[in-house]
C-alpha positions as CSV (number, residue, x, y, z in Angstrom):
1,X,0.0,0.0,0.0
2,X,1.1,3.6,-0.9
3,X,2.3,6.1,2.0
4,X,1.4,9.6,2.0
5,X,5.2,9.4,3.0
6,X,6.5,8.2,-0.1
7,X,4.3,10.8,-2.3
8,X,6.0,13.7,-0.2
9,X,9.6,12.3,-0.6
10,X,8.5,12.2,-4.4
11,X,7.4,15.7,-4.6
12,X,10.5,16.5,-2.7
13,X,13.0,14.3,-4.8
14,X,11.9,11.1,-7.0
15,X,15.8,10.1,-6.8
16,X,15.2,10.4,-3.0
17,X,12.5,8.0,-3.0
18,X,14.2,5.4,-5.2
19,X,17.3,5.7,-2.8
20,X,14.9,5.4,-0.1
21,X,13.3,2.5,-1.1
22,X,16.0,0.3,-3.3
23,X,19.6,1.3,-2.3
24,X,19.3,2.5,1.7
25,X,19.8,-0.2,3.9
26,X,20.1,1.2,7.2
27,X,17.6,2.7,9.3
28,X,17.0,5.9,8.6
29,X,15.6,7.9,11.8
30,X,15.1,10.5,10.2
31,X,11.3,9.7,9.5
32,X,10.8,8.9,13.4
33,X,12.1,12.5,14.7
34,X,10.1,14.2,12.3
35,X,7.0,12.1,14.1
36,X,8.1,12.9,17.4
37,X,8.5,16.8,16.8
38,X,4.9,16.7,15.4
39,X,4.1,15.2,18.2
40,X,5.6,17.5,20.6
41,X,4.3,20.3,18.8
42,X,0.5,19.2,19.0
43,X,1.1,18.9,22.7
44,X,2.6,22.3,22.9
45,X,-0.9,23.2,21.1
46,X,-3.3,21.7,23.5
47,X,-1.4,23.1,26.0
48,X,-1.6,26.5,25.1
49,X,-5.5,25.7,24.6
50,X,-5.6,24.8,28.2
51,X,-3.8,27.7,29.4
52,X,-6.5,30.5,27.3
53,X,-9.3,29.2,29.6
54,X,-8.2,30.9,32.4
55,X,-7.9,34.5,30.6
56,X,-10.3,36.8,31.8
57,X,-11.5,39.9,29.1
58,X,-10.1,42.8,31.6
59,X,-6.3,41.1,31.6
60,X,-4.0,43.3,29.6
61,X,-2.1,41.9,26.9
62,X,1.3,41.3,29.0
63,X,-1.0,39.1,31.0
64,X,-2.4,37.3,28.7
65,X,0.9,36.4,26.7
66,X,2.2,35.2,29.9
67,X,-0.8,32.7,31.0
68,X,-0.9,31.2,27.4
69,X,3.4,30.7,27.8
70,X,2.4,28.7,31.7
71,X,4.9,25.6,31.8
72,X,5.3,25.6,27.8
73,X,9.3,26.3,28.2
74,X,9.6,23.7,30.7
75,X,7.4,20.9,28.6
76,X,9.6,21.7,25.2
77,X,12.7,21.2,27.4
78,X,11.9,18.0,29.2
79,X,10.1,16.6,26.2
80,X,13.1,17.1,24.0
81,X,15.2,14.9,26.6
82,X,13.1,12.5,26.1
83,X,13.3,12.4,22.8
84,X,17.2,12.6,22.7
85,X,17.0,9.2,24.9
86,X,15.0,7.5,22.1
87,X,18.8,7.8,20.4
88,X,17.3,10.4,17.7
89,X,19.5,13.4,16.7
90,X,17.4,15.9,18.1
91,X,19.9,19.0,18.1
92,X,19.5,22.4,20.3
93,X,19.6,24.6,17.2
94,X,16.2,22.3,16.7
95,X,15.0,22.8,20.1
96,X,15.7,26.6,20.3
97,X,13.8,27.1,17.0
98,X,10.8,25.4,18.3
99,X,10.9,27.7,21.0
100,X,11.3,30.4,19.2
101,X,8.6,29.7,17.1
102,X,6.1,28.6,19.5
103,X,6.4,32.2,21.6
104,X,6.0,34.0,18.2
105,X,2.7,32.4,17.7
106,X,1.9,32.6,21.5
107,X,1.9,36.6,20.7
108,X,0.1,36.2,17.5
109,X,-2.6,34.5,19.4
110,X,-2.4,36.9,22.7
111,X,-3.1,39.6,20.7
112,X,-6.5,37.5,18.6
113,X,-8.0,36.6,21.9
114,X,-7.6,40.2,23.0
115,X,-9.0,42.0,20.4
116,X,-11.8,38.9,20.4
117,X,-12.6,39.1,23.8
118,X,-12.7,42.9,23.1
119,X,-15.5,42.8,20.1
120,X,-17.7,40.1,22.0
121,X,-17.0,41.7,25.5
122,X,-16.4,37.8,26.5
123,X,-14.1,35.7,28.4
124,X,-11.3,33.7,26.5
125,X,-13.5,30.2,27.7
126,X,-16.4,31.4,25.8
127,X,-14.7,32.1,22.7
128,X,-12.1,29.4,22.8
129,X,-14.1,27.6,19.8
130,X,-13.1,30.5,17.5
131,X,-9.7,29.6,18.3
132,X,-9.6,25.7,18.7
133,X,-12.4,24.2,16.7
134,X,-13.0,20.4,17.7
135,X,-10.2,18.1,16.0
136,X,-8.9,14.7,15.5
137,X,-5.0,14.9,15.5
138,X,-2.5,12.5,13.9
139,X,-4.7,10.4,12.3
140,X,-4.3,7.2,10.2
141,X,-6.6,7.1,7.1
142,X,-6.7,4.7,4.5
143,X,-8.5,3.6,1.2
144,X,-8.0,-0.3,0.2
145,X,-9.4,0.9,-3.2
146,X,-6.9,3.6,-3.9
147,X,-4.2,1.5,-1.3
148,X,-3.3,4.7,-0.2
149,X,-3.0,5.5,3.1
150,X,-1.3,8.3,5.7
151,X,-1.6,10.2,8.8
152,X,-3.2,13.6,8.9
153,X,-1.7,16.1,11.0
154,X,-5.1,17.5,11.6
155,X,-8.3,17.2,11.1
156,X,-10.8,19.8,12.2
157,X,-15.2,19.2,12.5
158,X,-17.3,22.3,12.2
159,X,-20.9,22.3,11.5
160,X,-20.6,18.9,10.5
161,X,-18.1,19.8,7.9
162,X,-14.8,18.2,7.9
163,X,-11.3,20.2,7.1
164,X,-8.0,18.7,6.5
165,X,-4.8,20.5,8.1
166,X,-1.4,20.1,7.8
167,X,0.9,21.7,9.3
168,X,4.7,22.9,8.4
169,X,7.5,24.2,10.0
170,X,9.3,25.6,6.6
171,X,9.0,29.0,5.6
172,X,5.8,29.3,2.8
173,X,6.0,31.3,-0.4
174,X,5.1,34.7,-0.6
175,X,1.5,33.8,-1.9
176,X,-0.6,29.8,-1.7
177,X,1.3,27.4,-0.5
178,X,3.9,24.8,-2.2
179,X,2.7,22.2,-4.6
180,X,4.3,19.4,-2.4
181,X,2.1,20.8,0.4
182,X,-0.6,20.8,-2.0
183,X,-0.6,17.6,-3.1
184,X,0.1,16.3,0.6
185,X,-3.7,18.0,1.9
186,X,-5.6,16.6,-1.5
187,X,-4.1,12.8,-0.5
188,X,-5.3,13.8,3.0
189,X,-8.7,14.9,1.8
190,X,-9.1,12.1,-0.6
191,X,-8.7,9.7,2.2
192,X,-11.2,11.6,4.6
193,X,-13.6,11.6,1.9
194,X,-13.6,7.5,2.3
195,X,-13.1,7.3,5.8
196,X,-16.2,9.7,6.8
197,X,-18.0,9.2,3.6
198,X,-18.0,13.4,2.8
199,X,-17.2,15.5,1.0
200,X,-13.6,18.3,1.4
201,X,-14.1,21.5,-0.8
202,X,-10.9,22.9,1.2
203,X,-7.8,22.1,3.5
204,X,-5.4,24.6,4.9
205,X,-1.8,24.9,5.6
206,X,-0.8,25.9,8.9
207,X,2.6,27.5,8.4
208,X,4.0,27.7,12.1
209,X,7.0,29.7,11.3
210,X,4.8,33.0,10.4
211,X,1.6,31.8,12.4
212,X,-0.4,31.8,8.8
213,X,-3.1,29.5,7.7
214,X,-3.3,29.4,4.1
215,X,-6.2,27.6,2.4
216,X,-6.4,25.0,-0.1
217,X,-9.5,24.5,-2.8
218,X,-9.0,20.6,-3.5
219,X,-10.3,21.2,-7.2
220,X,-10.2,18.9,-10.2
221,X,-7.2,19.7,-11.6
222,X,-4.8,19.1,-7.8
223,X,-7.0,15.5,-7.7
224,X,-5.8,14.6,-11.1
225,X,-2.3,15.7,-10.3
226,X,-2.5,13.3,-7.9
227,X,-3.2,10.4,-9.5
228,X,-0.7,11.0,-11.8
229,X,1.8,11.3,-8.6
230,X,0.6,8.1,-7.5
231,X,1.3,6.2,-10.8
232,X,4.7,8.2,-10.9
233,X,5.5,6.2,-7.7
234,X,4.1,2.8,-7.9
235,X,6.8,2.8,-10.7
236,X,9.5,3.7,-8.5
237,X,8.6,2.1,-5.4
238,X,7.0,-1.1,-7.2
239,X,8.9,-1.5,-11.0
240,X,12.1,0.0,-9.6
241,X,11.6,2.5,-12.7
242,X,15.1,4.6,-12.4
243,X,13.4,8.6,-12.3
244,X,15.3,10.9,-14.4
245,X,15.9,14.1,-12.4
246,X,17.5,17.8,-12.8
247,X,20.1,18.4,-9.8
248,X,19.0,21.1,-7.5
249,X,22.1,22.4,-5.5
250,X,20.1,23.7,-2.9
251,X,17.7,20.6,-2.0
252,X,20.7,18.4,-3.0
253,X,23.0,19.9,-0.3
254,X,20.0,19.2,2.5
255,X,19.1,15.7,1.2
256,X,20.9,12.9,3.6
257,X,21.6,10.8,0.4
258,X,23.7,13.5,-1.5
259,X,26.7,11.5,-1.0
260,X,24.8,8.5,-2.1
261,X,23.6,9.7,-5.5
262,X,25.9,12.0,-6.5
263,X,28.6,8.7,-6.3
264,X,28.7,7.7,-10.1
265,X,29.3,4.6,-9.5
């Protein structure tokens, strides 16, 4: 069965995912500390959605950046520990921009719930929905049909609608979102469609480095792309089909197999 996994690496680098799947013999852990980051960072989340239900509407902003930052330092530090014990190269650049990242967003969303709490002259607990609409997290959907199947970062429910979300730590393009990002919310949306027997007009990108959401129409013409993805990497992954691809310096240089395929041999 197909891995929303191997379609990204294929977006990323079809020589990537050949590598991946025919040459690589070692474990790569790569994969698993990406997991555990995205874990971290969806429990940083609900934390922070914890922490807004004790902000009152007369609190200044100081005080409100300060109750939605409660015990998040602490719970990055001590979860990254634990994640350097699991023997994965977790480094404190890593950390440190996590950090960094999170309190950016923790004043982007100080200052929304003030201004909210402002308009509707309401407590933060009575408005939280507005903020964190009900949602499934991490989680596994597949199609026999399609055999397809991945793990959705997100996925939120309003008025009985459902919305796709993925979220990304790299920094977007100056307007949409990147066509590997797209494809990666139209495989998720395909597969919600089976799983809850709906159907997903939209999906958004959640790019953490700016604190943007950016949405996503999954339209004909992203579906069909696709498809055509998937054939491009049953080939790889199942005929071993050798993909002809253009160097890029600047992907090549961050890829772990640069040594790997730029060997002639």
């Amino acid at each position: 069965m197909m891995t929303i996994s191997s379609i990204k690496t294929h977006m990323y680098c079809p020589m990537k995912l050949y590598i991946k799947n025919h040459v690589d013999t070692c474990e790569n852990k790569d994969y698993q500390l990406a997991i555990e980051i995205k874990k971290l960072k969806i429990d940083v989340h609900d934390l922070i959605q914890k922490n807004m239900r004790k902000i009152k509407k007369d609190m200044c902003l100081v005080e409100i950046e300060r109750l939605l930052s409660e015990n998040i330092d602490s719970y990055i530090r001590n979860t990254a520990d634990s994640i350097k014990s699991m023997d994965l190269k977790l480094e404190t650049a890593q950390i440190n921009e996590i950090i960094d990242d999170t309190y950016f967003n923790i004043k982007i969303t100080a200052l929304k719930i003030k201004q909210s709490m402002m308009i509707f002259d309401k407590h933060a607990f009575e408005i939280i929905d507005m903020f964190f609409p009900n949602s499934m997290y991490s989680y596994l959907l597949k199609d026999p049909q399609l055999e397809l199947i991945g793990m959705c970062d997100k996925i939120e429910i309003i008025d009985g609608k459902y919305y796709p979300v993925i979220i990304k730590n790299s920094n977007p393009p100056v307007k949409g979102v990147w066509d590997q990002d797209a494809v990666e919310l139209v495989s998720c949306a395909i597969l919600l469609e089976e799983e809850f027997e709906t159907d997903v007009y939209v999906g958004f990108v959640d790019y953490e480095k700016i604190g943007e959401r950016r949405p996503v129409v999954m339209d004909v013409n992203l579906r069909k792309g696709l498809f055509d993805i998937m054939r491009e990497v049953k080939e790889i992954t199942d005929n071993k089909k050798l993909p002809n691809v253009k160097k890029n310096p600047r992907k090549c240089e961050k890829c772990e197999y640069h040594e790997v395929c730029m060997n002639d041999a």
